[in-house]
ZAMARGU-4260 file (C-alpha; in steps of 0.2 Angstrom, whole numbers, plus 5000, padded with zeros to 4 digits):
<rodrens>
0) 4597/4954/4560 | 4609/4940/4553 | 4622/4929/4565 | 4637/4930/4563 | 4647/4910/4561
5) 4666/4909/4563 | 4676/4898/4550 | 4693/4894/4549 | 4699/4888/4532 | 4717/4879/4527
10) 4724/4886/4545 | 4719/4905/4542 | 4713/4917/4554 | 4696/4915/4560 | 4685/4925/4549
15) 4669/4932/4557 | 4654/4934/4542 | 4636/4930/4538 | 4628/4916/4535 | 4628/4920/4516
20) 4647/4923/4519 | 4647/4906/4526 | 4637/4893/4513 | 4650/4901/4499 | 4666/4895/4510
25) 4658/4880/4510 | 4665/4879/4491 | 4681/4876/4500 | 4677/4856/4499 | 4674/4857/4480
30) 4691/4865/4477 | 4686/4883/4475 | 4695/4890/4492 | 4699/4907/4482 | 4682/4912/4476
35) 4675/4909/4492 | 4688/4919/4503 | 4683/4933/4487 | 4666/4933/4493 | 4668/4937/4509
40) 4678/4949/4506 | 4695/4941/4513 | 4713/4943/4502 | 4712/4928/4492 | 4725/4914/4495
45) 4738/4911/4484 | 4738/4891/4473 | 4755/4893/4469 | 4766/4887/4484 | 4782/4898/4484
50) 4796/4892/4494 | 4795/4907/4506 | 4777/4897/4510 | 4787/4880/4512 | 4799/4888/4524
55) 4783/4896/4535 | 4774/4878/4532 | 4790/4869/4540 | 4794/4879/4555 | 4775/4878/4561
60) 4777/4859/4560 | 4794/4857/4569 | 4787/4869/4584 | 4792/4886/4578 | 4775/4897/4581
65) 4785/4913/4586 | 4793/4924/4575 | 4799/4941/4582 | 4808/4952/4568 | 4809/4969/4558
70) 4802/4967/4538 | 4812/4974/4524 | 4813/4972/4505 | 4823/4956/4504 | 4814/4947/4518
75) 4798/4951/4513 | 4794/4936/4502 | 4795/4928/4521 | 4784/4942/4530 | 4771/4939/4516
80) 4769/4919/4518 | 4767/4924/4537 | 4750/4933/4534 | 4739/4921/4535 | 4750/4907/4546
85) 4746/4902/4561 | 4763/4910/4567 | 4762/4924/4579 | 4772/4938/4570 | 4781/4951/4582
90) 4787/4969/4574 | 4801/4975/4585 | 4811/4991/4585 | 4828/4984/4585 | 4835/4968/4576
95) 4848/4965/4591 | 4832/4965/4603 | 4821/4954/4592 | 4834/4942/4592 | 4835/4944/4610
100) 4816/4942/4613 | 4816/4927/4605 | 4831/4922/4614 | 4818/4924/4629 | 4804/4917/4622
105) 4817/4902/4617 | 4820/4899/4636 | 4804/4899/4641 | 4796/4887/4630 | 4809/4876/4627
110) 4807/4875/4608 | 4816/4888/4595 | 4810/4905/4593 | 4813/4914/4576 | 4820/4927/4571
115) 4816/4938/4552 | 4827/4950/4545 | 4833/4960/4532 | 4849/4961/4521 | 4864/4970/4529
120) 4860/4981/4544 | 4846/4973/4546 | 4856/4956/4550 | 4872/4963/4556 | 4861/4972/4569
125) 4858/4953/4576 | 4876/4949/4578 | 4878/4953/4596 | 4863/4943/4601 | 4864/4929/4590
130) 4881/4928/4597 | 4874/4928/4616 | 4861/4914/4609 | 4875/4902/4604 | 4888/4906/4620
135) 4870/4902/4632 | 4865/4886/4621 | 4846/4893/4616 | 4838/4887/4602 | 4834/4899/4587
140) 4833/4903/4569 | 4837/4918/4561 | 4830/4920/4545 | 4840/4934/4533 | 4833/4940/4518
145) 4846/4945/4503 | 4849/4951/4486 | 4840/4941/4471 | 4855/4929/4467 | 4856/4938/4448
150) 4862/4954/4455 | 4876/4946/4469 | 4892/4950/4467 | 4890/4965/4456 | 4890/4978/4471
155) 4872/4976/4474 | 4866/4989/4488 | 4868/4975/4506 | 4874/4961/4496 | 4877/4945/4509
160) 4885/4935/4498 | 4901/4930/4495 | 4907/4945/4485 | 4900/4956/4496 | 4896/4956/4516
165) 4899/4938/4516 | 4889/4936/4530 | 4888/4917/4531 | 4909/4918/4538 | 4901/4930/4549
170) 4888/4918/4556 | 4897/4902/4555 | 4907/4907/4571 | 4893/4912/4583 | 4880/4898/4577
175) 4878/4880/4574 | 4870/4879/4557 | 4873/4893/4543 | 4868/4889/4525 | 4862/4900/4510
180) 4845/4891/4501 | 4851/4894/4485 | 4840/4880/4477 | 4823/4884/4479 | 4817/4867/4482
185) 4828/4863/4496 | 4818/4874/4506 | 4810/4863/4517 | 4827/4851/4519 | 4837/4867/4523
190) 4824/4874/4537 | 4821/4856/4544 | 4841/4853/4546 | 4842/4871/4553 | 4830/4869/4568
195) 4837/4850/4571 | 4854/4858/4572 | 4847/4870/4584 | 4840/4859/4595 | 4853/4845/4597
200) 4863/4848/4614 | 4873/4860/4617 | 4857/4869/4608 | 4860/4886/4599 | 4856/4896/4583
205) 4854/4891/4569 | 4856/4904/4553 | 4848/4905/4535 | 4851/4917/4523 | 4839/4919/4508
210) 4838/4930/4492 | 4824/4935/4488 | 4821/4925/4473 | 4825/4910/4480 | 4811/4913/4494
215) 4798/4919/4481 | 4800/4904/4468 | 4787/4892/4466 | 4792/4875/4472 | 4782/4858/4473
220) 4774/4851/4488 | 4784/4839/4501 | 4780/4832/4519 | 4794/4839/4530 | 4809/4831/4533
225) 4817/4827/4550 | 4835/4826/4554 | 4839/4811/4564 | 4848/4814/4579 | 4868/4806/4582
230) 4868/4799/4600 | 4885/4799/4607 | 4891/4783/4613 | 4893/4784/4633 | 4907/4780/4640
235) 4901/4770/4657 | 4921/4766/4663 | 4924/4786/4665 | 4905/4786/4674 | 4910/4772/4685
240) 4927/4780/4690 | 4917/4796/4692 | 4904/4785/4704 | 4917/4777/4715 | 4929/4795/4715
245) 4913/4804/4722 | 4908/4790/4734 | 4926/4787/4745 | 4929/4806/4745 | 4931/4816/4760
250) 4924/4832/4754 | 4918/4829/4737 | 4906/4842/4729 | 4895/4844/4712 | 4896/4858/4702
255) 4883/4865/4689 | 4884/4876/4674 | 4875/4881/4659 | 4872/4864/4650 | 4867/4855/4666
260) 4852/4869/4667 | 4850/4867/4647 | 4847/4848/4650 | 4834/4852/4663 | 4848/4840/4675
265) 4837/4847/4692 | 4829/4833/4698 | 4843/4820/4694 | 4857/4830/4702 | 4845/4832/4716
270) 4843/4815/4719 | 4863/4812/4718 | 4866/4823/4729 | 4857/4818/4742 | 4860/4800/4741
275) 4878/4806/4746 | 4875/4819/4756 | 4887/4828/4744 | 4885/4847/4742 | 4880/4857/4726
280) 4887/4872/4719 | 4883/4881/4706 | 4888/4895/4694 | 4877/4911/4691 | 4870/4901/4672
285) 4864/4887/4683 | 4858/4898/4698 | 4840/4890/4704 | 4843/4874/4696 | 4849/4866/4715
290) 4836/4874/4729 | 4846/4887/4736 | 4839/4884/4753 | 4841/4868/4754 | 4856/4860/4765
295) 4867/4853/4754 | 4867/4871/4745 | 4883/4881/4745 | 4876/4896/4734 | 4887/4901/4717
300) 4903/4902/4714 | 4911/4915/4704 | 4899/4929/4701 | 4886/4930/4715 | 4896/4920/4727
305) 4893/4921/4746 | 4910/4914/4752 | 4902/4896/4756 | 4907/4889/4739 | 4924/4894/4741
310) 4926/4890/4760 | 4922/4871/4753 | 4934/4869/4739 | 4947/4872/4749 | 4947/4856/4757
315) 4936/4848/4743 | 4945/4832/4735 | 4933/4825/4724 | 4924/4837/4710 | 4912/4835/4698
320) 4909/4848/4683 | 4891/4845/4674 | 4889/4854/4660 | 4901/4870/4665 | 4905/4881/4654
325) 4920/4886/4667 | 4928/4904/4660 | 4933/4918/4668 | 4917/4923/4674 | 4911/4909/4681
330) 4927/4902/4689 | 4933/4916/4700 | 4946/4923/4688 | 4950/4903/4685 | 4952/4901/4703
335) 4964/4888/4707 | 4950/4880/4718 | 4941/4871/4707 | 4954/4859/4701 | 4956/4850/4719
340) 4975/4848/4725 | 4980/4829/4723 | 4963/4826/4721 | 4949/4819/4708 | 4941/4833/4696
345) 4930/4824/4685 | 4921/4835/4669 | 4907/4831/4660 | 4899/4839/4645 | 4889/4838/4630
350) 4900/4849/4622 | 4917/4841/4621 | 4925/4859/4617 | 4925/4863/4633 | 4932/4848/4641
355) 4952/4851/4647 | 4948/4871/4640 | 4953/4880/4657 | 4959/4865/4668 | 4964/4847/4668
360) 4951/4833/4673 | 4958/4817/4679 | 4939/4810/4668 | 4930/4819/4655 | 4917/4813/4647
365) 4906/4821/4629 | 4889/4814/4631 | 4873/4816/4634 | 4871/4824/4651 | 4858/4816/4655
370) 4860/4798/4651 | 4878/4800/4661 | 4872/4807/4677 | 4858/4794/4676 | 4872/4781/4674
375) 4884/4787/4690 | 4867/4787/4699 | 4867/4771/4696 | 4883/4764/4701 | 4885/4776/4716
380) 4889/4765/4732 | 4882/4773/4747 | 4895/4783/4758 | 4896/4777/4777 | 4887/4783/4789
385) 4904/4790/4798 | 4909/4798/4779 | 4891/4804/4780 | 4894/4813/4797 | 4911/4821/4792
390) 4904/4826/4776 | 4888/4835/4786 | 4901/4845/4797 | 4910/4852/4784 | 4894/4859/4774
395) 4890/4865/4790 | 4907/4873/4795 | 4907/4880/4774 | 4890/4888/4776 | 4894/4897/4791
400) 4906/4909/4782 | 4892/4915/4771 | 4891/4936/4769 | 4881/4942/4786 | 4864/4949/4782
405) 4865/4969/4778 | 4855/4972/4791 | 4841/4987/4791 | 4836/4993/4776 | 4837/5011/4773
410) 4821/5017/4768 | 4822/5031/4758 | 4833/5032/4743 | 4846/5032/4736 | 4844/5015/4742
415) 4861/5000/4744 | 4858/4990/4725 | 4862/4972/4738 | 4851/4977/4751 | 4836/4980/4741
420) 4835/4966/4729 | 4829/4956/4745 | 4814/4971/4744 | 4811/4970/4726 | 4808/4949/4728
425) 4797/4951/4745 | 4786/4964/4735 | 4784/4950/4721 | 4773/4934/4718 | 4784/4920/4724
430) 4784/4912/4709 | 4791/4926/4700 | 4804/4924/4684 | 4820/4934/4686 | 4831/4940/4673
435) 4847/4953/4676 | 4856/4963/4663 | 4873/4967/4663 | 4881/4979/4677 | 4883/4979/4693
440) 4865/4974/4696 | 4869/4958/4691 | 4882/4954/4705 | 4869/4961/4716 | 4855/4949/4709
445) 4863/4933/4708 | 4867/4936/4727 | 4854/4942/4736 | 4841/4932/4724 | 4835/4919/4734
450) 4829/4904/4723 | 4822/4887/4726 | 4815/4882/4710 | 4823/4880/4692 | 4817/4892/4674
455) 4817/4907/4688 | 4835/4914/4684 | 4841/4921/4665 | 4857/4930/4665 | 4865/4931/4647
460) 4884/4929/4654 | 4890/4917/4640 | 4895/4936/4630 | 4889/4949/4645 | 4879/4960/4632
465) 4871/4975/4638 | 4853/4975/4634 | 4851/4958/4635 | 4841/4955/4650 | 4829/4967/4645
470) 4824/4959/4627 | 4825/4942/4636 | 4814/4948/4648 | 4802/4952/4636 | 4803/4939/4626
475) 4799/4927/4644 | 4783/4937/4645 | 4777/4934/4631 | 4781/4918/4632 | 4771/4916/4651
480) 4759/4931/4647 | 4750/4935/4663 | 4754/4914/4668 | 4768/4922/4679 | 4776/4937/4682
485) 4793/4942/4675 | 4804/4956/4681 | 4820/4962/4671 | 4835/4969/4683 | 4845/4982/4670
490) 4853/4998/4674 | 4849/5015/4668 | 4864/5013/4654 | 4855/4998/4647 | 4838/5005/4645
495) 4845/5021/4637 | 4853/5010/4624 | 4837/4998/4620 | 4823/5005/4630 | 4816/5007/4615
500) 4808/4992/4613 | 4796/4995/4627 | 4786/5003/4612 | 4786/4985/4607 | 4778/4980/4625
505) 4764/4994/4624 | 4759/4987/4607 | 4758/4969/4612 | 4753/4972/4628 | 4767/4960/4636
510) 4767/4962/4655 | 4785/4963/4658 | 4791/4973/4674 | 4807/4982/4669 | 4815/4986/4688
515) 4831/5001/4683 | 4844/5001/4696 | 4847/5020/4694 | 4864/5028/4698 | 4867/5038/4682
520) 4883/5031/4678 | 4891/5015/4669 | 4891/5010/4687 | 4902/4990/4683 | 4918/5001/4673
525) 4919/5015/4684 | 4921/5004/4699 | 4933/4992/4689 | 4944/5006/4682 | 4945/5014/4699
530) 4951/4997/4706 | 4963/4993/4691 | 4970/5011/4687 | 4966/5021/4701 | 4956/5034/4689
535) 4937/5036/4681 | 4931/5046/4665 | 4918/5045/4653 | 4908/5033/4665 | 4895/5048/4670
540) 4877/5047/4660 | 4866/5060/4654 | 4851/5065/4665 | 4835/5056/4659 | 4821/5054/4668
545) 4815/5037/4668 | 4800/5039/4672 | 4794/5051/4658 | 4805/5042/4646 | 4794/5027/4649
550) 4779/5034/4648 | 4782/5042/4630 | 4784/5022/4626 | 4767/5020/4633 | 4771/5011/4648
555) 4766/5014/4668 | 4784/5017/4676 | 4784/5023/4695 | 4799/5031/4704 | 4804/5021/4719
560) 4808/5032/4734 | 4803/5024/4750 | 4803/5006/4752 | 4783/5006/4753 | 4784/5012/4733
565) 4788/4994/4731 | 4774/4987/4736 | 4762/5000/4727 | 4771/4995/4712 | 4769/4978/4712
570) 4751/4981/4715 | 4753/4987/4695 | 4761/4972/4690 | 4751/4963/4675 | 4742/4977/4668
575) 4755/4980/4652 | 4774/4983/4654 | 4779/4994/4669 | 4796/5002/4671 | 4802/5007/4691
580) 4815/5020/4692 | 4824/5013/4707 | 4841/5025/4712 | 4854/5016/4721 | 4871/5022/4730
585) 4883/5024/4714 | 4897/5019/4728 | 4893/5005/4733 | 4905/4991/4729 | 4902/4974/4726
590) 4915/4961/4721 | 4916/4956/4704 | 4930/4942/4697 | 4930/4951/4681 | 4941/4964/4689
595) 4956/4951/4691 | 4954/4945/4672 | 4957/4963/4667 | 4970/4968/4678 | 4985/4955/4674
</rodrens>
């Protein structure tokens, strides 16, 4: 017979309770918040502020509302302050997949992701991810709980310290930012510098490791402080030599790596392009972000190349690098082509490391990416309508040597993994949000993909981890939730080493389709040590069936075996995580430049 009112006090959950319940929480305004919580029987609130408060406090006010992570003794000072944040708290199964989750969830939403952990294995689980982070430019923060500081050095059990795992040399290679609090009331200075290191371009991780006294200290109050970004000064000769190189070429061409889609440089590149008819090629970390059906596209280069890109280059005298990370993987085996013979190659980057790295630009410039294409935009002359015409041709002449379709695909399996990509994408919403692990599927995916839009393609090729495309997949559903669907590419050898954390999609009900190209075998080495060494072992994988694996995660998971199973599948598509056990032809070959890296 009472109504029930809903309160939410200082930023806690809303509480649901009586109206008794609610004239006592009214004492909030005369200072007596913990009384009143009593009363209604919530967990009273803590009036000392610890710095493990501080650090939860800081991360909500500079964007952070995610944190994905497994608790443990020496982070939980952390996990407590969390309870009754407005941060959404994720509990994963593995710490190499909650770092890749929020790696996802990073990508999605543009802003860092966190990442909790425990001392020793708990962050040495994250390693291999946290790595990927920094190699793909994706904002996060790992947050690594430690021994309390009066017990380091003195062979405490997982001590990070310097005396022990030393786990900040370990971190200080694969992030931007790594730093122990060791004062207390440096907290929110230390998480403030940590998520501005995180985001300034090239974005990346951003590492903190806390012991556990330090984390449960009391420590004053203090606004947050934010970092001022350094701007670096543009060079606008090198963009005007850049301009002119790319308006009196012959065959001049644009090409787009990771930083480019990092910088969100779609539009502006677009807009370049087309005012000189100039044609856009891109590498399988900027796939999508040029429309691939549009008629200055030539496709990717290096992994998932269709033979247009190269046909180009040949004859292409005038280049333009944006934001590339240009390595082996990406380049062809460092194909000769993209350093154009007694031509113009012009680099640019906003991280000056990779300038010069792997070939020799006759310009390079360090900047930000986009003030500098915004600047050759601006000085570009427009190319003649005779330069124009030639320039037309040999797009056309380059597009014609693309890879002929397939043709008819077969419709029962064991199924061809390149023809049936196309399938998988015509049996999903158009605007769907791709994702590919590492395999063989991959060199499939980034072919046969067919995107128009940017945000639709996430590969993690920067280290080529297995597993990734699966946690990052995740961590993108979560992220859009039911706004738009997300479907992981992996093989069976990825899921059988983190399918695991599909238990983590059943409990949060993230609507992630997980599609398994199934040819029960480490299908990339076998193919590459048969081409390199003439002989395979150990590439053969157990017998598992997917399916019923999945289902013990508490997933929905379908076994593909006619091409109409695609589109009953789809038709479960939104309703919690859903696995398809698609087997393909474990002899089908597709090329992959990695196989001349390794062979010479």
């Amino acid at each position: 017979t009472t109504e029930i009112y809903t309160l939410s006090l200082h930023d806690a959950l809303p509480i649901c309770c009586t109206p008794r319940a609610a004239s006592l929480a009214l004492e909030v305004e005369m200072g007596s918040l913990a009384i009143a919580m009593e009363s209604i029987g919530a967990p009273a609130i803590r009036e000392e502020r610890r710095s493990a408060d501080a650090i939860v406090e800081t991360m909500l006010s500079l964007g952070v509302d995610r944190v994905f992570g497994i608790p443990g003794g020496a982070i939980s000072g952390v996990f407590d302050a969390m309870i009754h944040s407005r941060i959404d708290v994720v509990i994963c199964q593995h710490e190499q997949m909650a770092a890749y989750m929020a790696y996802g969830y990073a990508r999605a939403t543009g802003r860092p992701a966190a990442v909790a952990v425990t001392a020793g294995p708990g962050v040495l689980n994250t390693l291999t991810s946290v790595a990927a982070a920094y190699k793909d430019e994706v904002p996060m923060l790992v947050l690594a709980g430690d021994v309390r500081t009066p017990v380091a050095g003195m062979g405490a059990l997982q001590d990070g310290g310097v005396d022990g795992l030393d786990i900040i040399t370990m971190m200080k290679s694969i992030t931007k930012f790594a730093d122990t609090l060791k004062q207390p009331e440096r907290a929110v200075a230390l998480v403030s510098d940590a998520v501005t290191a995180a985001m300034a371009h090239p974005r990346g991780p951003a590492f903190l490791r806390m012991p556990l006294d330090t984390t449960l200290a009391v420590v004053p109050s203090e606004p947050v402080r934010q970092a001022a970004l350094v701007e670096t000064e543009l060079d606008y000769v090198a963009c005007d030599e850049i301009a002119t190189a790319l308006a009196l070429a012959e065959r001049p061409a644009i090409f787009l790596g990771i930083g480019a889609r990092t910088a969100e440089l779609g539009p502006g590149v677009l807009q370049l392009a087309e005012r000189l008819r100039c044609p856009v090629i891109c590498d399988v970390e900027a796939k999508g972000m040029f429309p691939e059906g549009h008629s200055l596209s030539l496709g990717l280069f290096g992994v998932g190349g269709n033979g247009a890109s190269a046909a180009y280059l040949r004859t292409c005298d005038a280049l333009l690098t944006i934001g590339a990370r240009l390595d082996d993987t990406t380049t062809n085996g460092f194909s000769a082509l993209l350093q154009p013979k007694d031509g113009f190659l012009g680099q640019i980057d906003h991280d000056a490391r990779r300038l010069g790295r792997a070939y020799n630009p006759t310009v390079s410039i360090a900047s930000d990416l986009l003030a500098a294409l915004t600047v050759i935009e601006s000085r570009v002359v427009f190319p003649t309508s005779i330069t124009v015409m030639n320039r037309e041709a040999a797009i056309l002449k380059a597009r014609s040597v693309t890879a002929p379709p397939l043709g008819v695909v077969p419709s029962l399996a064991p199924f061809d993994p390149r023809s049936i990509v196309s399938v998988l994408q015509d049996a999903m919403p158009a605007d769907t949000i791709w994702t590919s692990d590492i395999g063989n599927h991959l060199l499939a995916a980034s072919r046969y993909l067919q995107l128009d839009a940017p945000r639709r393609f996430h590969a993690s090729v920067g280290l080529g981890g297995m597993g990734s495309g699966i946690g990052v997949a995740m961590g993108l559903a979560m992220a859009h939730d039911r706004d738009q669907t997300v479907v992981g590419i992996c093989g069976d050898g990825s899921l059988r080493m983190v399918g695991s954390e599909i238990a983590t999609c059943a409990k949060y009900n993230i609507p992630v389709v997980l599609a398994v190209f199934n040819d029960a075998r480490f299908g990339m080495v076998a193919h590459g040590m048969d081409k390199v060494y003439g002989r395979v072992a150990w590439c053969d994988s157990p017998d598992v069936d997917v399916v019923k694996f999945a289902e013990s995660l508490g997933a929905r998971a379908v076994r593909i075996e006619t091409v109409e199973d695609f589109v009953f599948a789809a038709s479960l598509v939104g309703k919690g995580p859903l696995v398809l056990d698609i087997p393909i032809d474990p002899d089908v070959r597709i090329s992959n430049p990695r196989n001349e890296t390794l062979a010479h």
